[in-house]
N, C-alpha and C positions, 0 to 999 in steps of 0.2 A: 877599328872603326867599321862598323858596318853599313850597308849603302841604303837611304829611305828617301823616301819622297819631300819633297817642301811641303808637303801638310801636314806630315807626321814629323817634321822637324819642330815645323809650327806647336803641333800639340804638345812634343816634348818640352820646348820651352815653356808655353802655357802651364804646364804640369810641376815645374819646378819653381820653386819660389822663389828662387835667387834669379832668374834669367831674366834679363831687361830690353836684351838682343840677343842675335843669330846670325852666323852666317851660312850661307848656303850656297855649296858648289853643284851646279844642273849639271853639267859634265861627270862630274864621278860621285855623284849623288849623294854627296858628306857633308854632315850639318854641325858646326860648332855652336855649343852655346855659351854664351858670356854674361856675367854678371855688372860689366857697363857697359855705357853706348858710345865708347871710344872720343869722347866730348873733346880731349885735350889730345889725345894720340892717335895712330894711325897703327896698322897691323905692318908688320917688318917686312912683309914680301907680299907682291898679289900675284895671283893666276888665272889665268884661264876660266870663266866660270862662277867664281863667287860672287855672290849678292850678301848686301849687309840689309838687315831687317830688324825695326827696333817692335817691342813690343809692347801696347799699349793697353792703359786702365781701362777695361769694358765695365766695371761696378762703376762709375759715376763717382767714387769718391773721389779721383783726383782728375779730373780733367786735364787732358795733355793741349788745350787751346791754345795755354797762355805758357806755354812750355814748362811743366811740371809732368816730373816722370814719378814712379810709384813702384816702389818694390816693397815688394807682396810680403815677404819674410820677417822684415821689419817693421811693418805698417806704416811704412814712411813714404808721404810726398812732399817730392822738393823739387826746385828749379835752380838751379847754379846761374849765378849773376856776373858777368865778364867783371873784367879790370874797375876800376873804380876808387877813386881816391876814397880813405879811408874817413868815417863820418856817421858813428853809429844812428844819431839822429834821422840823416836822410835814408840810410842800407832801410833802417828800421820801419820808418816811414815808406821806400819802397816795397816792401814785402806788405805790408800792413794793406797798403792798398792791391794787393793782389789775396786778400784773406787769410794771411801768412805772418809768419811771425823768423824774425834769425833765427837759423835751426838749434837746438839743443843737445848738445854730445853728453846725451844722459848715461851710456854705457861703451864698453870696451869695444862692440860689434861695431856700435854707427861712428865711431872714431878712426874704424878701419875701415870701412865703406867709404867714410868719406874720403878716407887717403887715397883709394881706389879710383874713387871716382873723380879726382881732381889732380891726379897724374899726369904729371906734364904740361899744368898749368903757367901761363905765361907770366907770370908774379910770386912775390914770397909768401904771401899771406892770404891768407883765407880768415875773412872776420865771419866769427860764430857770436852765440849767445852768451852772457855773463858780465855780470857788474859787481864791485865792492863799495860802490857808493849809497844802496841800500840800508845796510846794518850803521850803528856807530861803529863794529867792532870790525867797521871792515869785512865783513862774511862774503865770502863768493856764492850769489843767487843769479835766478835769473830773473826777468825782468820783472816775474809776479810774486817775485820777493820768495820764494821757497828755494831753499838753500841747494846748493850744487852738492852730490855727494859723489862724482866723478871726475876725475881730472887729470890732467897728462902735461903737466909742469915743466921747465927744463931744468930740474935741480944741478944742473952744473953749471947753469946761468943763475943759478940762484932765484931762480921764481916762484912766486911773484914779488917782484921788487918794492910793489908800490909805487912804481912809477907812469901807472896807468890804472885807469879804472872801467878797461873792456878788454875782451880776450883776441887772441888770435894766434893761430896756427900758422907754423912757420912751414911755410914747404918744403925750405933749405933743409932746416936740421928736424927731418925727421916727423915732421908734425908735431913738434910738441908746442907745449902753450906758450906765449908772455903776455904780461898785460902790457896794455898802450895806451896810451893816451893820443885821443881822440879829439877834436878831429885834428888829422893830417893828412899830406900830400901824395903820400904813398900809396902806392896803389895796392888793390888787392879786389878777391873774387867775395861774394859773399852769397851766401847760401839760404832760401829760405826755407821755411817747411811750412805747411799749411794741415792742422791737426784734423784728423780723422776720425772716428769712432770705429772701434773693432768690429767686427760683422762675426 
């Protein structure tokens, strides 16, 4: 590691796309950068010195007001919603009224970010986007009816059962998917995203 100032920590993070935070030690001038904002976890040891600094959207597409962060890599803004009895209806309707939509696990990348970033969350489940109630034939889309061509099943639970007609990710085992049926008492986080245009 070599030793730079907290501006040039700054910039470095700025510079990379993945960085959403930083830490930085004024003592022996060493700057970590991190691709989450420690939301659910804490770092295993402190010292002397370090400051944690999250980094935030200066382009205007995501406004971090209403607590929506922005990573630049994947052109994703989202905000992580605590605990919450599960209830696609209202998750859905809260996002909505924040100009957002339940997030979309349209690929392999934002399935592992999201596991990243909801590490050591204090619930089993994380409700995402996705319904079989759309098609007759039962098709997993999401809500604007365009077919899911990504997914992370627990085929040794046998999913999807059809014992539910919304998705969620288990924290337990792995992140992988079941469907649920909705609403219920169980709690879980739900995540929203709010669509962007590429720049």
């Amino acid at each position: 590691m070599r030793k730079i100032s907290l501006y040039q920590c700054q910039m470095e993070c700025l510079r990379n796309l993945r960085c959403l935070a930083f830490f930085y030690n004024n003592v022996n001038r060493l700057c970590i950068l991190h691709e989450t904002t420690f939301k659910y976890t804490t770092p295993l040891k402190s010292e002397t010195g370090w400051k944690f600094y999250e980094n935030q959207d200066g382009s205007g597409q995501c406004p971090s007001n209403d607590n929506f962060l922005f990573h630049r890599e994947y052109n994703l803004c989202y905000s992580i919603n605590y605990a919450f009895p599960m209830d696609y209806d209202v998750m859905n309707a809260s996002c909505q009224a924040k100009d957002a939509e339940l997030i979309k696990i349209r690929n392999e990348k934002i399935q592992n970010y999201t596991e990243l970033v909801t590490a050591g969350a204090p619930v089993a489940y994380i409700s995402i986007q996705g319904t079989d109630n759309i098609y007759p034939n039962r098709s997993w889309s999401w809500d604007d009816g365009k077919l899911m061509t990504y997914f992370k099943w627990d085929i040794d639970a046998n999913q999807p059962t059809g014992g539910g007609d919304h998705i969620v990710m288990s924290i337990h085992y792995q992140y992988e998917w079941y469907d649920f049926a909705m609403p219920s008492n169980t709690r879980c986080i739900y995540i929203c995203e709010r669509r962007i245009s590429k720049t």
